[in-house]
C-alpha positions in Angstrom: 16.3 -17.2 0.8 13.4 -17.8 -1.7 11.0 -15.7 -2.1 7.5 -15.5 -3.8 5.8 -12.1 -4.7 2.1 -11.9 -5.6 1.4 -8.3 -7.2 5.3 -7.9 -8.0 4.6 -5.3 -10.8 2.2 -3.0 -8.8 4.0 0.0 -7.0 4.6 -1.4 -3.8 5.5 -4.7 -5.0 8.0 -3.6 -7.7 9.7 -1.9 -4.8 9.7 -5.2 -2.6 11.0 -7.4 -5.1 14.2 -4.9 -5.9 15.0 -4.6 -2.8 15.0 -8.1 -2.0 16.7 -8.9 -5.3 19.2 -6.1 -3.9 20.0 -8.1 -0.6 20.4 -11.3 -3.1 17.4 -13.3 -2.5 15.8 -15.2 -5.0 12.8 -13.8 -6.0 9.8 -15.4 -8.2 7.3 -12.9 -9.6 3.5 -13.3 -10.0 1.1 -10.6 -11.0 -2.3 -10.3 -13.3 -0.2 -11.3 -16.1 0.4 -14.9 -14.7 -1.6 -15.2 -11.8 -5.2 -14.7 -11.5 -7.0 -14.3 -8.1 -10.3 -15.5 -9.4 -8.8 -18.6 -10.8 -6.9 -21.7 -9.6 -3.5 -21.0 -7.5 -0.5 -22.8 -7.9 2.3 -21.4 -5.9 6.3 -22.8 -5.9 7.9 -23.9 -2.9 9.2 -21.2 -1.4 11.1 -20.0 2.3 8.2 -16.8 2.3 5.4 -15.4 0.5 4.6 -11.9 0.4 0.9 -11.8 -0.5 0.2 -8.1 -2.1 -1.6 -8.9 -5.1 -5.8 -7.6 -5.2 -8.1 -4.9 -5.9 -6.2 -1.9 -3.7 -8.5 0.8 -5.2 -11.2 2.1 -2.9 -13.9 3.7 -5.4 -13.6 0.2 -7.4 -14.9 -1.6 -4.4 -17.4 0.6 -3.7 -18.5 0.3 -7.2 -18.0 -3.1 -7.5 -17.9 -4.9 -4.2 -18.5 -8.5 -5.3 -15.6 -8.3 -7.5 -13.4 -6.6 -4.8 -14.3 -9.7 -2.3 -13.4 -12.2 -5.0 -10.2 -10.7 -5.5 -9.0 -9.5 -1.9 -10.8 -11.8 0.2 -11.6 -15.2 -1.8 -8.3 -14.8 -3.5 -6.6 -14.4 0.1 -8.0 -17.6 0.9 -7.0 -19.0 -2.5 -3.2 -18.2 -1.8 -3.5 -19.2 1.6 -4.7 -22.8 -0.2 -2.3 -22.6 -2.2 0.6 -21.8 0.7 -0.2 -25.2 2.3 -0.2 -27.0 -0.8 3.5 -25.9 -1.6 4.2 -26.0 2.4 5.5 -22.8 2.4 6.0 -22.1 6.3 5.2 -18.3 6.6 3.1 -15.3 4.7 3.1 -11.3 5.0 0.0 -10.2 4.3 -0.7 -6.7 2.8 -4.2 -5.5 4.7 -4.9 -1.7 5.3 -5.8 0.6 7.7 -9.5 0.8 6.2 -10.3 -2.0 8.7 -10.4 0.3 11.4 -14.1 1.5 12.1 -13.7 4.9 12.2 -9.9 5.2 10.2 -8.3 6.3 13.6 -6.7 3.6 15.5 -3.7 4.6 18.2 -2.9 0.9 17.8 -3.9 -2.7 16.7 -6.2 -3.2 19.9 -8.7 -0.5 18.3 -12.3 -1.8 16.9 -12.1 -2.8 13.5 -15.4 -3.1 11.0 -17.7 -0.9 8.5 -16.5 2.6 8.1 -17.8 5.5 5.7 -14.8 6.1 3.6 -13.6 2.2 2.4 -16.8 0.6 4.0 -16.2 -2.4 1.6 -12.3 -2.9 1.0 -12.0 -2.3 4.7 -14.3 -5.2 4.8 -12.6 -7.7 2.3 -9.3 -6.7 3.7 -10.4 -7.4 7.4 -11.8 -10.7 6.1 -8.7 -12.1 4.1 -6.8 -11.1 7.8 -9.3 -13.6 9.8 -9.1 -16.1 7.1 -5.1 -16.2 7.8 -4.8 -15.5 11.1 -7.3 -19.1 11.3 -5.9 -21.0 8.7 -2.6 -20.3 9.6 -3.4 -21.2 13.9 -5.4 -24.3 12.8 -2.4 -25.8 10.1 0.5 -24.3 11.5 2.3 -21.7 9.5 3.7 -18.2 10.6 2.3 -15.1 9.4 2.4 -11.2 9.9 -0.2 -9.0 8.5 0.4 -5.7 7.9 -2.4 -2.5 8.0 -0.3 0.3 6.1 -1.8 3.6 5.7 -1.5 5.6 3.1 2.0 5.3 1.3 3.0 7.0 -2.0 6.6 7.7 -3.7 8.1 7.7 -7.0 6.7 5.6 -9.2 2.9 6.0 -7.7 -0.1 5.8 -10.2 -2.8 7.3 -8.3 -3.3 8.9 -5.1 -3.6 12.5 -3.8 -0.5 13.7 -4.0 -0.1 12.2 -7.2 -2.9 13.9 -8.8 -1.5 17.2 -7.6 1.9 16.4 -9.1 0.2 15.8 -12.2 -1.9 19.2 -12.5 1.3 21.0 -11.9 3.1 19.0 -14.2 0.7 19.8 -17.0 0.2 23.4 -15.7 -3.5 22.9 -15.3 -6.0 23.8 -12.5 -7.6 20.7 -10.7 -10.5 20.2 -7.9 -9.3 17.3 -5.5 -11.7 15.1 -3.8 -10.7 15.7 -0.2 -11.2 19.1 1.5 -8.5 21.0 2.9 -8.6 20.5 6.9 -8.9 16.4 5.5 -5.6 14.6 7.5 -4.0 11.2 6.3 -1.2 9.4 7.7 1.0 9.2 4.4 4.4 7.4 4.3 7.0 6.9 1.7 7.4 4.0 -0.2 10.9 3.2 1.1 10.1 3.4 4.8 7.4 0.9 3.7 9.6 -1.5 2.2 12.3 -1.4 5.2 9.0 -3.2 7.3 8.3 -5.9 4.5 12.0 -6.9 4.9 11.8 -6.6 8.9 8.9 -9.3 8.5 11.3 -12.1 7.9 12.2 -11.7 11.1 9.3 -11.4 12.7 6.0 -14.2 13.9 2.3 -13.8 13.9 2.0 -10.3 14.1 -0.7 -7.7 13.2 0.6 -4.6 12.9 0.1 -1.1 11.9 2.3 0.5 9.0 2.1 4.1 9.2 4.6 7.5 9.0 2.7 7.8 13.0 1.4 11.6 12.1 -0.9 12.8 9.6 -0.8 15.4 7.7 -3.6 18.1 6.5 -3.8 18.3 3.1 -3.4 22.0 2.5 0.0 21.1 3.9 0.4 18.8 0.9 -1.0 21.5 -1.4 1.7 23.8 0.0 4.4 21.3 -0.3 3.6 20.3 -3.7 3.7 24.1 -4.8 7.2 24.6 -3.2 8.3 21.8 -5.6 7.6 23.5 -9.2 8.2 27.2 -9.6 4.5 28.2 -10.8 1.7 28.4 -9.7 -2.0 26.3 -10.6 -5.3 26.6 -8.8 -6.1 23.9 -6.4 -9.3 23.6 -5.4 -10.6 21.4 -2.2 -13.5 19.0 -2.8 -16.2 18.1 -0.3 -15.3 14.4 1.2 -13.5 15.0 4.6 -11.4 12.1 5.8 -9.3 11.8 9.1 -7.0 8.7 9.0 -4.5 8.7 11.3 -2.8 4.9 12.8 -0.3 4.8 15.4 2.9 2.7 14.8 4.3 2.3 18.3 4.2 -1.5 18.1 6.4 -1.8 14.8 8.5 0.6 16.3 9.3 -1.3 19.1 10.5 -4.0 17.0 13.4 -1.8 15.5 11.8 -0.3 12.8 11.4 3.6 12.5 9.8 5.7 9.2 12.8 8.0 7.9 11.3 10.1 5.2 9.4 13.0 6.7 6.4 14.3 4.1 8.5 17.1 3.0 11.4 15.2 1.8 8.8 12.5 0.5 7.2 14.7 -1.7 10.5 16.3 -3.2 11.7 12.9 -3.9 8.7 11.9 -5.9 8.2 15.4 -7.5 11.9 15.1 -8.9 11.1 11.5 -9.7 8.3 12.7 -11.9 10.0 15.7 -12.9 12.6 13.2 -14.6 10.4 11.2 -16.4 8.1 13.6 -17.5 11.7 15.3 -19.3 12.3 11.5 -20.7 8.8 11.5 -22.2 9.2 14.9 -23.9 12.8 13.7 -25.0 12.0 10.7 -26.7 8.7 12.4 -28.4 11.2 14.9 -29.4 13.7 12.3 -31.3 10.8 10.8 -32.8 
């Protein structure tokens, strides 16, 4: 099969793409560096497109909403455009479970709209997702949007767990911005990709992409800590977030998470671990 990949170097693409390259598809790449969500889209003919490409940091949408709703939700449109032009016959769409109102959804029935944590990417994402489910009822094309929660694993840039990684990793205190009873849904990055590649199989679909529990964060303090043998002072900040979002319709389709939290983290602490010894190597040698 060919395959196109919008965001293709950004962690969850760069996954995708291996993986798919992995089962022997043909894979073309597109990112920042040759793509540009604000400008005009071209795409190649192509059997599928996963769209992930766009703004997928929270603060920077608060900070900067027009920008994020050029990006996620003009630029959605934009692809979708540019999908018809090439007659490419189905899209995945990477949305997020910030279009739920209140971030707690037990499945894809529950309300969806302005909410106090990711008020405006919840927004733009929830747009670009009625902008394809219309375009694609009103020309024809098959589509399945995805809402994944929080997902992390090696090779992560920036989330919570990562930062905690980090201030262990350089042995330094750190204030995080979530308090301590805060509870996300997190799921690894594999578990994640296992769905993207169940999509080919599956036809206009919204659904949910989550681990199906959450976890508090002074669990993910503690099973950070386990990981390094020393100790740094984490302290909890004051934004308290509950994001849970239940998976029982992707499940029904065959698909199951298989990395619990625990085993998560240790997988991307090692990961990190490694290339932190690399760094030092190569400084070392030089």
């Amino acid at each position: 099969m060919i395959i196109t990949v919008t965001g293709a170097t950004g962690f969850l693409g760069n996954a995708l793409c291996r993986a798919l390259e992995k089962k022997g598809h043909v894979v073309y790449k597109f990112s920042s560096s040759n793509l540009d969500l604000r400008g005009d889209i071209s795409l190649p003919r192509c059997d599928l497109l996963y769209h992930i490409g766009g703004n997928s940091r929270v603060y920077l949408a608060k900070q900067k909403p027009m920008y994020d709703f050029e990006v996620n939700a003009l630029g959605t449109v934009k692809v979708i455009e540019a999908v018809i032009k090439s007659r490419i016959p189905k899209i995945v769409l990477t949305s997020s479970n910030s279009v739920y109102g209140d971030l707690v959804a037990e499945d894809e029935k529950c309300p969806t709209g302005q909410n106090s944590y990711g008020s405006f990417y919840g927004l733009s994402k929830l747009t670009s997702e009625l902008y394809l489910k219309e375009y694609a009822e009103y020309f024809g094309f098959e589509y399945v949007i995805f809402r994944p929660s929080n997902f992390y694993g090696p090779g992560m840039v920036k989330n919570v767990i990562i930062d905690l990684i980090n201030a262990f990793l350089e042995n330094r205190d750190t204030k995080i911005g979530l308090t301590f009873d805060s509870k996300i849904d997190f799921i690894y990055i594999d578990d994640l990709v296992s769905a993207y590649c169940l999509a080919m199989g599956l036809k206009d679909e919204i659904l949910n992409l989550s681990y199906g529990v959450s976890t508090q964060i002074k669990d993910v303090v503690e099973y950070v800590s386990n990981s390094f043998d020393k100790k740094v002072k984490i302290q909890e900040g004051t934004n308290k977030v509950i994001i849970e979002t239940g998976n029982k319709k992707l499940c029904s389709m065959g698909w199951k998470p298989e990395v619990d939290i625990k085993t998560g983290i240790r997988n991307t602490v090692e990961d990190f671990k490694r290339n932190a010894e690399i760094r030092n190597y190569s400084k070392n040698i030089w």
